[in-house]
VEXKE-804437 format. One record per residue (C-alpha): x, y, z. Coordinates in steps of 0.25 Angstrom, whole numbers, plus 2048, in hexadecimal, padded with zeros to 3 digits. Each point is the difference from the previous one (the first is absolute). Example, Ala and Ser with C-alpha at 12.3 -4.5 7.8 and 13.67 -1.06 7.14 Angstrom:
// residues 2
8317EE81F80680E7FE
***
This chain:
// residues 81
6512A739880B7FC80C8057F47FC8017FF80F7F28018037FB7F77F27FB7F48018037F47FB7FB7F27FC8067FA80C7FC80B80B7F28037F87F37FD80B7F57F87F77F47F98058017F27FF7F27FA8077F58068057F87FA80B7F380680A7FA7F980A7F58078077FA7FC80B7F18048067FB7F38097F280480480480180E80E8098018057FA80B8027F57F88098087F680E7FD7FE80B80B8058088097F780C7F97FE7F67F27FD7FA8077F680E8057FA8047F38017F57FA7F780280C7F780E7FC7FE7FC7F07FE7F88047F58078077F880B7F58017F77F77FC7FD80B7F480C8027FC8047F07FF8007FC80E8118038028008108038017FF80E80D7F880080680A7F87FC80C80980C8078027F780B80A7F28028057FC8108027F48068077FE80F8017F78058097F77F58087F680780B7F77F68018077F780B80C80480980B7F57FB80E8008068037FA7F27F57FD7F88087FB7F68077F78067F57FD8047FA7FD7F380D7F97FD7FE7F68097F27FC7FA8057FD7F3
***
């Protein structure tokens, strides 16, 4: 193996939390946007993993959101935590 290429402990991606929030109202203009429902995704699994993840975040990713044209969603999710 490349030791340029190898991980290590430091630079090694695990998963510390898990969090899902769905959301279904009955009437679906009542449903919360995209970067809402990412938002409550992310509040959970902080509260999953001990309740202090989010203020070690050092980045937040999304790959390939179609569902609602953002400038920035996650900025925009940023700014709902």
């Amino acid at each position: 193996m490349n030791s340029s290429t190898s991980s290590t402990p430091e630079t090694t991606p695990v998963i510390a939390a898990i969090g899902e929030y769905t959301d279904r109202p009955a009437e679906p203009a009542h449903a919360l946007e995209p970067a809402a429902s990412m938002a409550r995704a992310l509040e959970a699994a902080n509260a999953d993993g001990g309740g202090k993840l989010l203020e070690q975040i050092d980045t937040i990713d999304l790959i390939a959101l179609i569902s609602w044209p953002y400038e920035n969603p996650v900025g925009r999710v940023c700014e709902m935590l």
